[in-house]
C-alpha positions in Angstrom: -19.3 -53.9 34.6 -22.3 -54.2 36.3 -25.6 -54.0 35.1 -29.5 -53.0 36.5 -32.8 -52.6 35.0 -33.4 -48.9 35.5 -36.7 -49.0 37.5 -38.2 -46.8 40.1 -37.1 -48.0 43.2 -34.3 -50.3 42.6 -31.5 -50.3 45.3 -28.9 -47.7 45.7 -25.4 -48.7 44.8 -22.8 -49.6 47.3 -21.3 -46.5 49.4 -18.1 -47.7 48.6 -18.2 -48.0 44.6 -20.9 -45.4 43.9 -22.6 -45.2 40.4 -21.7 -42.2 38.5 -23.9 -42.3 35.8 -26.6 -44.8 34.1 -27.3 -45.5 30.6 -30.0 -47.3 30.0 -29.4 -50.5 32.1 -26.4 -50.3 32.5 -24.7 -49.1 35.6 -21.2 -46.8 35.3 -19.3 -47.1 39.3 -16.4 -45.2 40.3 -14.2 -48.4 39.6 -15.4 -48.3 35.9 -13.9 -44.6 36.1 -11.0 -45.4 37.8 -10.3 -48.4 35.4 -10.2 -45.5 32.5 -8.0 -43.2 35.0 -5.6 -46.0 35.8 -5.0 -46.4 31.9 -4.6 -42.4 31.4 -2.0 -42.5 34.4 -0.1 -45.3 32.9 0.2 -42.8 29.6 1.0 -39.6 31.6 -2.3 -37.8 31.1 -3.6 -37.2 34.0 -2.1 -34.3 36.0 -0.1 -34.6 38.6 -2.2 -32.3 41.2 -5.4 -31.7 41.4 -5.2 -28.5 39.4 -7.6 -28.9 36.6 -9.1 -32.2 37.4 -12.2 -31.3 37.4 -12.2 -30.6 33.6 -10.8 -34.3 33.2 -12.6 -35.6 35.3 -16.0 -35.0 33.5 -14.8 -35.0 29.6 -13.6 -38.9 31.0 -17.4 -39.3 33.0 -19.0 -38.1 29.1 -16.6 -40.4 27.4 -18.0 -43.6 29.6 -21.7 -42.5 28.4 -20.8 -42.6 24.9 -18.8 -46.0 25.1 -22.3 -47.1 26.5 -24.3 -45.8 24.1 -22.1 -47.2 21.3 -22.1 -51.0 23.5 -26.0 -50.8 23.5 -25.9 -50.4 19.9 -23.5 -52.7 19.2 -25.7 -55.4 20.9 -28.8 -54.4 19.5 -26.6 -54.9 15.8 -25.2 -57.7 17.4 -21.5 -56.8 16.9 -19.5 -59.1 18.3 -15.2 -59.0 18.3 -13.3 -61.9 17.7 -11.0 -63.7 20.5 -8.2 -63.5 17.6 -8.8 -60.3 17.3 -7.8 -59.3 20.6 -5.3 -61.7 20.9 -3.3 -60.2 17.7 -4.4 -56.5 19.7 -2.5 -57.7 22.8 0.0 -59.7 21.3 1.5 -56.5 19.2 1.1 -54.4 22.0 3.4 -57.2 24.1 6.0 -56.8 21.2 5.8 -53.3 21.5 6.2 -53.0 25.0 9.5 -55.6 25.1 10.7 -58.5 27.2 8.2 -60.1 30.2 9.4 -57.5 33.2 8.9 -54.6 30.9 5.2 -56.1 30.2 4.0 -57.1 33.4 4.9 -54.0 34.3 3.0 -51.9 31.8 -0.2 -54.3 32.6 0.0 -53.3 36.5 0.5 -50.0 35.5 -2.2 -49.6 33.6 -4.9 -52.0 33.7 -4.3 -54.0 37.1 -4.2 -57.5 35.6 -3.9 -59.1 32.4 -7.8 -60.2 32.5 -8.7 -56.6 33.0 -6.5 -55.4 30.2 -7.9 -58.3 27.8 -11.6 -56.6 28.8 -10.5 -53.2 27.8 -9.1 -54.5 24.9 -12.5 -55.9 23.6 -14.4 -53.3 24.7 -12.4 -50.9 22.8 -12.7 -53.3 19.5 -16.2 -53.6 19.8 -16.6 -49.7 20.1 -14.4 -49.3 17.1 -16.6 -52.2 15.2 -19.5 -50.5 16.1 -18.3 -46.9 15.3 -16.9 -47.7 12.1 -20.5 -49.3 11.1 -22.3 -45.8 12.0 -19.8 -43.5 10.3 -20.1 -44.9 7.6 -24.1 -45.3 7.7 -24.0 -41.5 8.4 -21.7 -40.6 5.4 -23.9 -41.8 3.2 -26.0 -39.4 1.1 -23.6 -36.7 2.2 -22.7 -34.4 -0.7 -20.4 -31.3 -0.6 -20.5 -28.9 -3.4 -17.9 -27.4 -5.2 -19.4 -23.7 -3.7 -19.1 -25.7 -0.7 -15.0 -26.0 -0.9 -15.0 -22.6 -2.2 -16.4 -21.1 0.2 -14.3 -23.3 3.0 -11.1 -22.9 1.4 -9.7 -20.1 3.3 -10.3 -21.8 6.2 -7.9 -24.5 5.7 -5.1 -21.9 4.9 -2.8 -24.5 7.1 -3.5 -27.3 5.0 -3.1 -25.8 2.1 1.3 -26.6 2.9 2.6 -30.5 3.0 4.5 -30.4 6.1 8.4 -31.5 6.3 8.6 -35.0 6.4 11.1 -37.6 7.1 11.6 -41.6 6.5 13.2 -44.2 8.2 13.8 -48.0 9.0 13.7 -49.0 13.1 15.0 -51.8 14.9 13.6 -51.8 18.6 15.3 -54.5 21.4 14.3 -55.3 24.9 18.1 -54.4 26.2 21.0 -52.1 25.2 23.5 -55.1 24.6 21.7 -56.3 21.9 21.1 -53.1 20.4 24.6 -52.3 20.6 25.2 -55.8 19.0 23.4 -55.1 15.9 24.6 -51.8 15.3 28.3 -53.0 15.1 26.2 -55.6 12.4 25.5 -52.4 10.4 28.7 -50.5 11.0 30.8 -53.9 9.7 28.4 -53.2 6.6 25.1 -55.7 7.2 22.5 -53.6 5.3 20.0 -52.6 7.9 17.2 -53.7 5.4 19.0 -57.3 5.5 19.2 -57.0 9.3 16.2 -56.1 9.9 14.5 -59.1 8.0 16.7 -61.0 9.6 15.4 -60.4 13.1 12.1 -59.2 12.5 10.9 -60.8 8.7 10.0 -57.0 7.5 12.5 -54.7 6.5 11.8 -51.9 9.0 10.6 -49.5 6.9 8.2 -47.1 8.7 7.3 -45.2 5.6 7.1 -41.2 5.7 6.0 -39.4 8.5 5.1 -35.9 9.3 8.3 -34.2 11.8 5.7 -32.5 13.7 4.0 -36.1 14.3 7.3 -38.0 14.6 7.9 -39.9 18.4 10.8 -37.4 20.0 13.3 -40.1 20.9 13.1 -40.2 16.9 13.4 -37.1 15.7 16.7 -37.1 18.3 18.1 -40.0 16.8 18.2 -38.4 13.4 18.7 -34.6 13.7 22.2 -34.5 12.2 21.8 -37.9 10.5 22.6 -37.6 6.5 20.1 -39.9 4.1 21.7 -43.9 4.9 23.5 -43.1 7.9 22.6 -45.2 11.2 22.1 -43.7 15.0 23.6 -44.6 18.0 21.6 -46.7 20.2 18.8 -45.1 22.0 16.6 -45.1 24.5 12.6 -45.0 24.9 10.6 -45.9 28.0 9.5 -48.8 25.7 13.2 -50.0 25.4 15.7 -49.6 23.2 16.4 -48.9 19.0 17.9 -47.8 15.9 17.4 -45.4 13.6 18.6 -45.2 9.4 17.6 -42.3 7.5 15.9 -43.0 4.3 14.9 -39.6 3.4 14.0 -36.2 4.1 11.2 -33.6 2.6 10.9 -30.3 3.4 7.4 -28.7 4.0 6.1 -27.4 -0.2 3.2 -26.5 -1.5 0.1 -28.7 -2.1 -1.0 -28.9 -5.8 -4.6 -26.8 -6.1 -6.2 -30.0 -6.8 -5.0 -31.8 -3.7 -6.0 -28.5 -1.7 -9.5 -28.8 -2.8 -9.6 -32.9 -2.0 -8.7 -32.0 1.2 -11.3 -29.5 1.8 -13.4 -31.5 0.5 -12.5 -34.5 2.8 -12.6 -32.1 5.8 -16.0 -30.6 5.2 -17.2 -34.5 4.8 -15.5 -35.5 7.9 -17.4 -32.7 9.9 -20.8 -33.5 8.4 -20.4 -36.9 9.4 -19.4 -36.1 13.1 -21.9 -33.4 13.2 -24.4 -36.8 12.3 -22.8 -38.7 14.9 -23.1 -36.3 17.8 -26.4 -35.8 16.8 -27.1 -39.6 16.6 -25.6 -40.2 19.7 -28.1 -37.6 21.6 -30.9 -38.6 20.0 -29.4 -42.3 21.7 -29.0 -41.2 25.0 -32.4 -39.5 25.2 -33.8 -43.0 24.3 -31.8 -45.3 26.2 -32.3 -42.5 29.2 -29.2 -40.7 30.2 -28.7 -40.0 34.0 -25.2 -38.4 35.6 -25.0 -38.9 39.3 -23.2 -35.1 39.7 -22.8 -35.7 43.4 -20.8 -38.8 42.7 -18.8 -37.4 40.1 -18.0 -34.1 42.6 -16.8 -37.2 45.0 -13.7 -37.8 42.7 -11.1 -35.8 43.9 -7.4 -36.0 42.6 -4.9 -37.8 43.3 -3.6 -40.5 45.3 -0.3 -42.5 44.0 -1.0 -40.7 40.8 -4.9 -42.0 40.8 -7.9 -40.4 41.7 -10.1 -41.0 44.9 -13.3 -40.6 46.7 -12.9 -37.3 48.9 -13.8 -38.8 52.5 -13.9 -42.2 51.5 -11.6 -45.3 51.1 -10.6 -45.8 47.6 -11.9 -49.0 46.4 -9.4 -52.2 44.4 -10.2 -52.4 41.1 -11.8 -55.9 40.0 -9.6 -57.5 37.9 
């Protein structure tokens, strides 16, 4: 990303990779935006006209200041992420994703190149370091009263119920062969737990999960599954898996004393972000916050799924 000392008089950017915003010294370009767009594409969340674009557009412009903010303060901290880091960040997401086609793919898709990925990665690491930090700054000293959680309780009438919940043990492949393959294992009697440490060294367990949180290729798989039984093979844009049902909960009361944790969690959680926005304003006043609004009117929505510059030429993405 490039950077430049915010002075009076320093030189416009580039017509063809405008700046849309400045924090500080550092410079945010269209490509920076479309870097973040590309990514949002790739996960099916931007829309697929231009209808309510402009609503995107700017919550994505605001969520390129803040990363700022939070990179300035990570250098003045000197937060730093390690290379291992990443490389255990990109090499789970590589097992996730499946075999080399499926990968290079996803890459392309949604970060251009594999350096440009690796950058986002970082980035996003170091935000996280740095974020983590200043939560945790900000939480302390907070206190919440028990008239506090009184007072909130009826307004976490929807917590106040542990939603239905299900467990299971996965097995994902790269191809439908294999998959196939292993579930005659099963059905000839292999214990999935045994088959899955075979192949993987962990017994697949993905512990319990709400069924309102649960991937939908999973809670397909299972639907009319009894507690042990095994899916069929099926099939997910990341590949290809297994399912055995370990266990299911239906939604129950919480104990009163679990109710009033959770209140008392919530009303925490929302002093802290309450610091935190308010942190992060007092920031952007000092490090001198400045939106380019013409720019950002500029990007219009969509070409090949990605926005553009109304009335100019779109421009490549460095990798």
């Amino acid at each position: 990303m490039p950077l430049l000392v915010l002075l009076m008089g320093c030189p416009e950017p580039p017509e063809d990779d405008p700046a849309v915003a400045r924090v500080g010294d550092a410079t945010l370009r269209f490509s920076d935006f479309l870097q973040v767009a590309r990514a949002r594409a790739g996960g099916d969340l931007m829309p697929a006209t231009g209808s309510g674009f402009e609503t995107l557009r700017d919550r994505l412009v605001q969520e390129l200041v803040v990363e700022e903010i939070l990179l300035a303060e990570a250098a003045h901290r000197g937060v730093s992420v390690e290379a291992a880091a990443v490389d255990a960040e990109l090499a789970a997401t590589s097992e996730e994703v499946g075999d080399d086609a499926r990968l290079a793919g996803f890459v392309d898709e949604r970060h251009g190149s594999h350096d440009a990925w690796r950058a986002r990665v970082a980035r996003r690491l170091r935000i996280e370091a740095v974020e983590t930090s200043l939560r945790a700054e900000l939480a302390a000293g907070v206190i919440v009263a028990p008239e506090q959680v009184d007072s909130a309780l009826p307004r976490f009438t929807d917590q106040f119920r542990r939603p239905a919940r299900l467990r299971v043990r996965q097995l994902f492949f790269p191809d439908a062969a294999t998959a196939e393959g292993a579930r005659l294992q099963l059905l000839d009697g292999t214990p999935f737990e045994e088959l899955a440490r075979a192949l993987t060294g962990e017994d697949g367990d993905a512990g319990w999960m709400a069924q309102d949180a649960a991937p939908p290729v999973l809670l397909r798989a299972t639907d009319a599954l009894k507690e042990g039984d095994v899916s069929e093979v099926v099939e997910s844009p990341l590949g290809y898996h297994l399912f055995q049902l370990l266990g299911r909960e239906d939604a129950s009361d919480l104990p009163d004393e679990e109710v009033r944790e959770r209140v008392e969690d919530s009303l925490r959680s929302e002093a802290v972000e309450s610091r935190l926005r308010a942190w992060i304003a007092a920031r952007s006043d000092a490090l001198g916050r400045r939106v380019h609004e013409d720019a950002v009117d500029a990007i219009a929505c969509c070409r090949m799924g990605l926005p553009y510059l109304a009335g100019r030429t779109t421009p490549e993405v460095a990798p």
